[in-house]
C-alpha positions in Angstrom: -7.4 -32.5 2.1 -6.3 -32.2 5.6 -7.4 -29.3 7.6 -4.4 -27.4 7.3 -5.0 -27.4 3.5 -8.8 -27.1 3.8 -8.1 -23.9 5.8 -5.6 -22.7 3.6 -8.1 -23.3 0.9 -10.8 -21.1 2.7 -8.2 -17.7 3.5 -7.4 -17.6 0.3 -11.1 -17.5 -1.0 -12.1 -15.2 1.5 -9.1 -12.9 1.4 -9.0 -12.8 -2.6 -13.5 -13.0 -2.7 -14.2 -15.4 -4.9 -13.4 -18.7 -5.6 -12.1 -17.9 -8.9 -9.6 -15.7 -7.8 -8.8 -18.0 -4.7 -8.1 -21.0 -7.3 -6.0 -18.9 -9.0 -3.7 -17.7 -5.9 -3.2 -20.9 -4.8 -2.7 -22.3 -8.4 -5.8 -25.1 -8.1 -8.7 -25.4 -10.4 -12.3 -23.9 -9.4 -14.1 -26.9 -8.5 -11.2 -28.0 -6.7 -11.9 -24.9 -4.6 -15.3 -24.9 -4.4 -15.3 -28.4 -3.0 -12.4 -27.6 -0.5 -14.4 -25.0 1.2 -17.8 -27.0 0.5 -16.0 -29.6 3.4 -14.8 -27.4 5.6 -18.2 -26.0 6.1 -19.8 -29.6 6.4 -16.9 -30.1 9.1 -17.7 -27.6 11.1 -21.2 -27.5 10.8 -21.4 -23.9 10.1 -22.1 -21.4 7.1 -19.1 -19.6 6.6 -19.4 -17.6 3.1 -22.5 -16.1 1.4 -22.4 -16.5 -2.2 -23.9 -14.6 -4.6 -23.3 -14.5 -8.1 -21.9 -11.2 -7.8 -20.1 -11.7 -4.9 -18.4 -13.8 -1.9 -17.9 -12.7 1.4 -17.5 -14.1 5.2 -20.2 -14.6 7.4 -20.0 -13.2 10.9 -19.1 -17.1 12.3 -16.9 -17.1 8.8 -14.8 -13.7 9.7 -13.9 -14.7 13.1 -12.9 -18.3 11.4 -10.7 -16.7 9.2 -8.7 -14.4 11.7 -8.5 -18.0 13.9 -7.3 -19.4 10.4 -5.0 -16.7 9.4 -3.3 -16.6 12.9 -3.0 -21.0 13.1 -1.6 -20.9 9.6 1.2 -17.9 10.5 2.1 -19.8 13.4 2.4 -23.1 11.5 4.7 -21.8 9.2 6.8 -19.8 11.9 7.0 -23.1 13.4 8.1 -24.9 9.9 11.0 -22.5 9.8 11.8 -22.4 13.5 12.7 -25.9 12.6 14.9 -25.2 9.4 17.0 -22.8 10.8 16.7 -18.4 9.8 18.3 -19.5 6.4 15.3 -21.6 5.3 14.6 -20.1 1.9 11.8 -17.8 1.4 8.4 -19.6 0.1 4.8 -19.1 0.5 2.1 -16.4 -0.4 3.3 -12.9 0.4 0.8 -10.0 0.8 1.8 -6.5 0.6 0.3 -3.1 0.4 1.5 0.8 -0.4 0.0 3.6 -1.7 -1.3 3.7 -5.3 1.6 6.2 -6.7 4.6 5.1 -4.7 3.5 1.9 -4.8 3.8 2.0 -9.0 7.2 3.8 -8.8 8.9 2.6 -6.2 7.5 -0.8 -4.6 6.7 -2.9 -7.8 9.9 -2.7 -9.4 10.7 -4.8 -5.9 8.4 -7.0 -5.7 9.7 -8.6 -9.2 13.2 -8.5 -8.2 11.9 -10.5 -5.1 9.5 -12.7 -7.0 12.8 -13.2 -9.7 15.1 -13.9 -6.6 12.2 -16.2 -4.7 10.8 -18.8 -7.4 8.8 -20.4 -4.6 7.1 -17.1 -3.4 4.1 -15.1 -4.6 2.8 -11.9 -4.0 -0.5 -10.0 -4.3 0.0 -6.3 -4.0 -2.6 -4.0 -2.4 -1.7 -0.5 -3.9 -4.9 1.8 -2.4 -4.6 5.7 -1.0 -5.8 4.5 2.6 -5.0 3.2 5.1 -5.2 -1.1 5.0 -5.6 -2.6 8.8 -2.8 -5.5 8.0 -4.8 -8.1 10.4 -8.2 -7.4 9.7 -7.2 -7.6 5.5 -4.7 -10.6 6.1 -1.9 -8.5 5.0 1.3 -9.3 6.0 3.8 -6.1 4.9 2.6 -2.7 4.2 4.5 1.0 3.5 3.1 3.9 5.4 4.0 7.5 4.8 3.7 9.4 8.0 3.5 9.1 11.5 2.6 6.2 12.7 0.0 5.2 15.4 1.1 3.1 18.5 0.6 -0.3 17.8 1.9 -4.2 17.9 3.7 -3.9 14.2 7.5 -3.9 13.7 8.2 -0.7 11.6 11.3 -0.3 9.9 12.3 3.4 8.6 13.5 4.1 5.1 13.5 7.4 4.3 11.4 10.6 4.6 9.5 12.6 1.9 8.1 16.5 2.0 4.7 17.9 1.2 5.6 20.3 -1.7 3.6 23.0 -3.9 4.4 22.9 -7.3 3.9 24.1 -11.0 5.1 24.1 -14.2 8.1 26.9 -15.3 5.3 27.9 -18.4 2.5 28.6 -15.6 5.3 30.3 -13.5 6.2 32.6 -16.6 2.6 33.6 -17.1 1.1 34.0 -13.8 4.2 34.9 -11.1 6.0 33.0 -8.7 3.9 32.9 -5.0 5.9 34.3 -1.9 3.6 33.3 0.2 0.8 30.9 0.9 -2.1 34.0 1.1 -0.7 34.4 -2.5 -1.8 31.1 -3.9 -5.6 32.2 -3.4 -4.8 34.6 -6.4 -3.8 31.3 -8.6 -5.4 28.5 -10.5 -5.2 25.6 -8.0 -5.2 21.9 -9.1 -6.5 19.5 -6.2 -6.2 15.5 -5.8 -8.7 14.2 -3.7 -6.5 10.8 -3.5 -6.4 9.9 0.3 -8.1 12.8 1.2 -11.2 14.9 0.4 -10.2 18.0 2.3 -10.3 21.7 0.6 -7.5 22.9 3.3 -3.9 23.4 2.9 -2.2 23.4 6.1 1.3 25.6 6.2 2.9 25.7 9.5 -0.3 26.6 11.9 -2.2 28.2 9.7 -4.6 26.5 7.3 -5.0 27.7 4.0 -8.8 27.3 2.3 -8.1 26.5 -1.5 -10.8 26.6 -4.1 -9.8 24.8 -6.7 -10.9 25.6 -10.6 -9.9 21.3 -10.9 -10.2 18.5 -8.8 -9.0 15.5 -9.6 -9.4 11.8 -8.1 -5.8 10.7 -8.7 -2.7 12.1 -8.0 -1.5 11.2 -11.8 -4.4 13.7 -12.8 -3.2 16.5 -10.7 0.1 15.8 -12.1 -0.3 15.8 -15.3 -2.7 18.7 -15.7 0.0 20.7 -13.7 2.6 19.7 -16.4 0.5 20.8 -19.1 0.8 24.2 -17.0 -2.8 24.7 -15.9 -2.2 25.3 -12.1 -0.3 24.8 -9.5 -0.7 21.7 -7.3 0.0 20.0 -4.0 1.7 16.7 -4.0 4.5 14.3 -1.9 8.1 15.0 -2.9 8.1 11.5 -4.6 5.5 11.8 -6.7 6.9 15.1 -8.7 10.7 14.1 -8.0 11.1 12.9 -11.7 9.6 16.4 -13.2 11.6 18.5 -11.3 14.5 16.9 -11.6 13.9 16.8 -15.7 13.2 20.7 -15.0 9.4 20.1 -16.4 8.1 21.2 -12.7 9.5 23.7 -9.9 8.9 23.8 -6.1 7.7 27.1 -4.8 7.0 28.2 -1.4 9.4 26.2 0.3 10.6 27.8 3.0 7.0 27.1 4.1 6.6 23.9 3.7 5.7 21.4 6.8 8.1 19.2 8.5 9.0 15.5 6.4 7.0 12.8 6.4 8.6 9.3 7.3 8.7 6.6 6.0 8.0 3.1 7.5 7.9 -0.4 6.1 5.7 -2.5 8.7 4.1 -6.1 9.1 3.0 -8.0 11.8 5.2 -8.8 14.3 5.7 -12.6 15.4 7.8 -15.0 17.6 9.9 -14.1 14.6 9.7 -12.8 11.1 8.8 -15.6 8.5 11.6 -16.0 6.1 9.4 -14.5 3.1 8.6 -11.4 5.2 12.1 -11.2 6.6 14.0 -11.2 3.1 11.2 -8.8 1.6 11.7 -6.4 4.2 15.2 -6.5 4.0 15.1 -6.4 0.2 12.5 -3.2 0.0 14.6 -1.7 3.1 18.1 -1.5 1.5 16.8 -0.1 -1.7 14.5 2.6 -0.6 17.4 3.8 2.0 19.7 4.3 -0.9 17.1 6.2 -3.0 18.0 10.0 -3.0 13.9 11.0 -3.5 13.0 9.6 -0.6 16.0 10.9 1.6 
């Protein structure tokens, strides 16, 4: 192999940790693998994984080799389709990440129409209720819901969602409707810990300390134990928009609810956008616009 390969050998290996899952990404057998990054290391003359049977990961030399690695290989391709015009067909390893729910019911659905439209692309597909650092976890697009922090990423709005409180029309029946946030402390309260641990609902400037009778880890949990009219619960628009529009959940408290989140698709900006970035972006762009739960 030629460096170029070697090193795309060695990304994939480290980004994916383990050489299993690395030969699979990049379609090549296991020993193949192995003995790519094997002479890459004798190259160099330096360590640049510690393996384990339980485990691969980068050494300190090995970590800043791989963002060297990741950056040389971006730039070699920007300069592959600098060459063959914007109209070069999309190709390549795509990595993308979003958070666990809306990734599920909104990005996936996209990422096989692109993989459908693209035969020559792949995609591996992050979905974790945190926030991934795109450069230091080689991951080229990523969907953040709420402000974002000054940085060097192009960030493309789609759309806006609202933090709402929520509960089944059975629970509503039985226990009252709340006018107020005070009046929630007098309710069973449901909690998901997804994303965040904190016991504290924030409406307008005030912050509201909840004691939950349930806490769950996922926001499907919360969801679901809500629809089976236990409590009332805290969630995104999007993640309840199906139940309520099906009448299975209502909003309460409204008129106290904080101002919408936005919505931003982002990735690392370059000379230019890769072709498989650009027409992913553009895809996930146009369809999330015209979605009326996230407007």
């Amino acid at each position: 192999m030629d460096r170029f390969q070697l090193m795309n050998v060695f990304v994939a290996v480290a980004e994916e940790a383990g050489f299993a899952a690395g030969a699979r990404r990049l379609r090549m057998s296991p020993p193949a693998v192995t003995r790519a990054v094997a002479a890459l290391e004798q190259r160099l003359k330096v360590k640049l994984l510690n393996r384990t049977t339980r485990y691969v990961r980068t050494t300190e030399v090995g970590q800043r080799y791989l963002d060297d690695a990741r950056r040389i290989l971006a730039e070699a391709d920007e300069a592959d389709e600098a060459a063959a015009g914007v109209n070069a067909a999309p190709r390549g390893h795509l990595a993308i990440t979003a958070p666990v729910l809306f990734g599920r019911m909104f990005v996936m659905p996209l990422v096989v129409e692109y993989l459908n439209r693209y035969p020559d692309t792949a995609v591996s597909a992050v979905l974790l209720d945190r926030v991934v650092n795109l450069l230091e976890e080689g991951v080229d697009v990523g969907i953040r819901i709420g402000e974002l922090p000054d940085s060097n990423m192009q960030a493309t709005a789609v759309g806006s969602v609202r933090l709402v409180v929520c509960a089944s029309k059975e629970y509503l029946r039985r226990h009252g409707v709340p006018r107020t946030p005070q009046e929630l402390l007098q309710h069973t309260i449901i909690a998901s810990s997804a994303g965040s641990a904190s016991i504290s609902w924030r409406f307008g400037g005030r912050m509201l300390r909840i004691e939950p009778r349930l806490t769950v880890t996922t926001n499907d949990g919360a969801i679901e134990a809500a629809l089976r009219g236990f409590g009332i619960t805290r969630m995104l628009s999007y993640q309840v928009s199906p139940y309520v529009r099906a009448g299975d959940l209502r909003t309460v408290l409204e008129e106290h609810e904080p101002a919408p989140r936005p919505i931003n698709i982002v990735h690392r900006e370059g000379r230019h956008a890769c072709a498989k970035v650009r027409a992913f972006v553009d895809l996930i762009a146009e369809r999330l616009r015209a979605d009326r739960a996230l407007s």
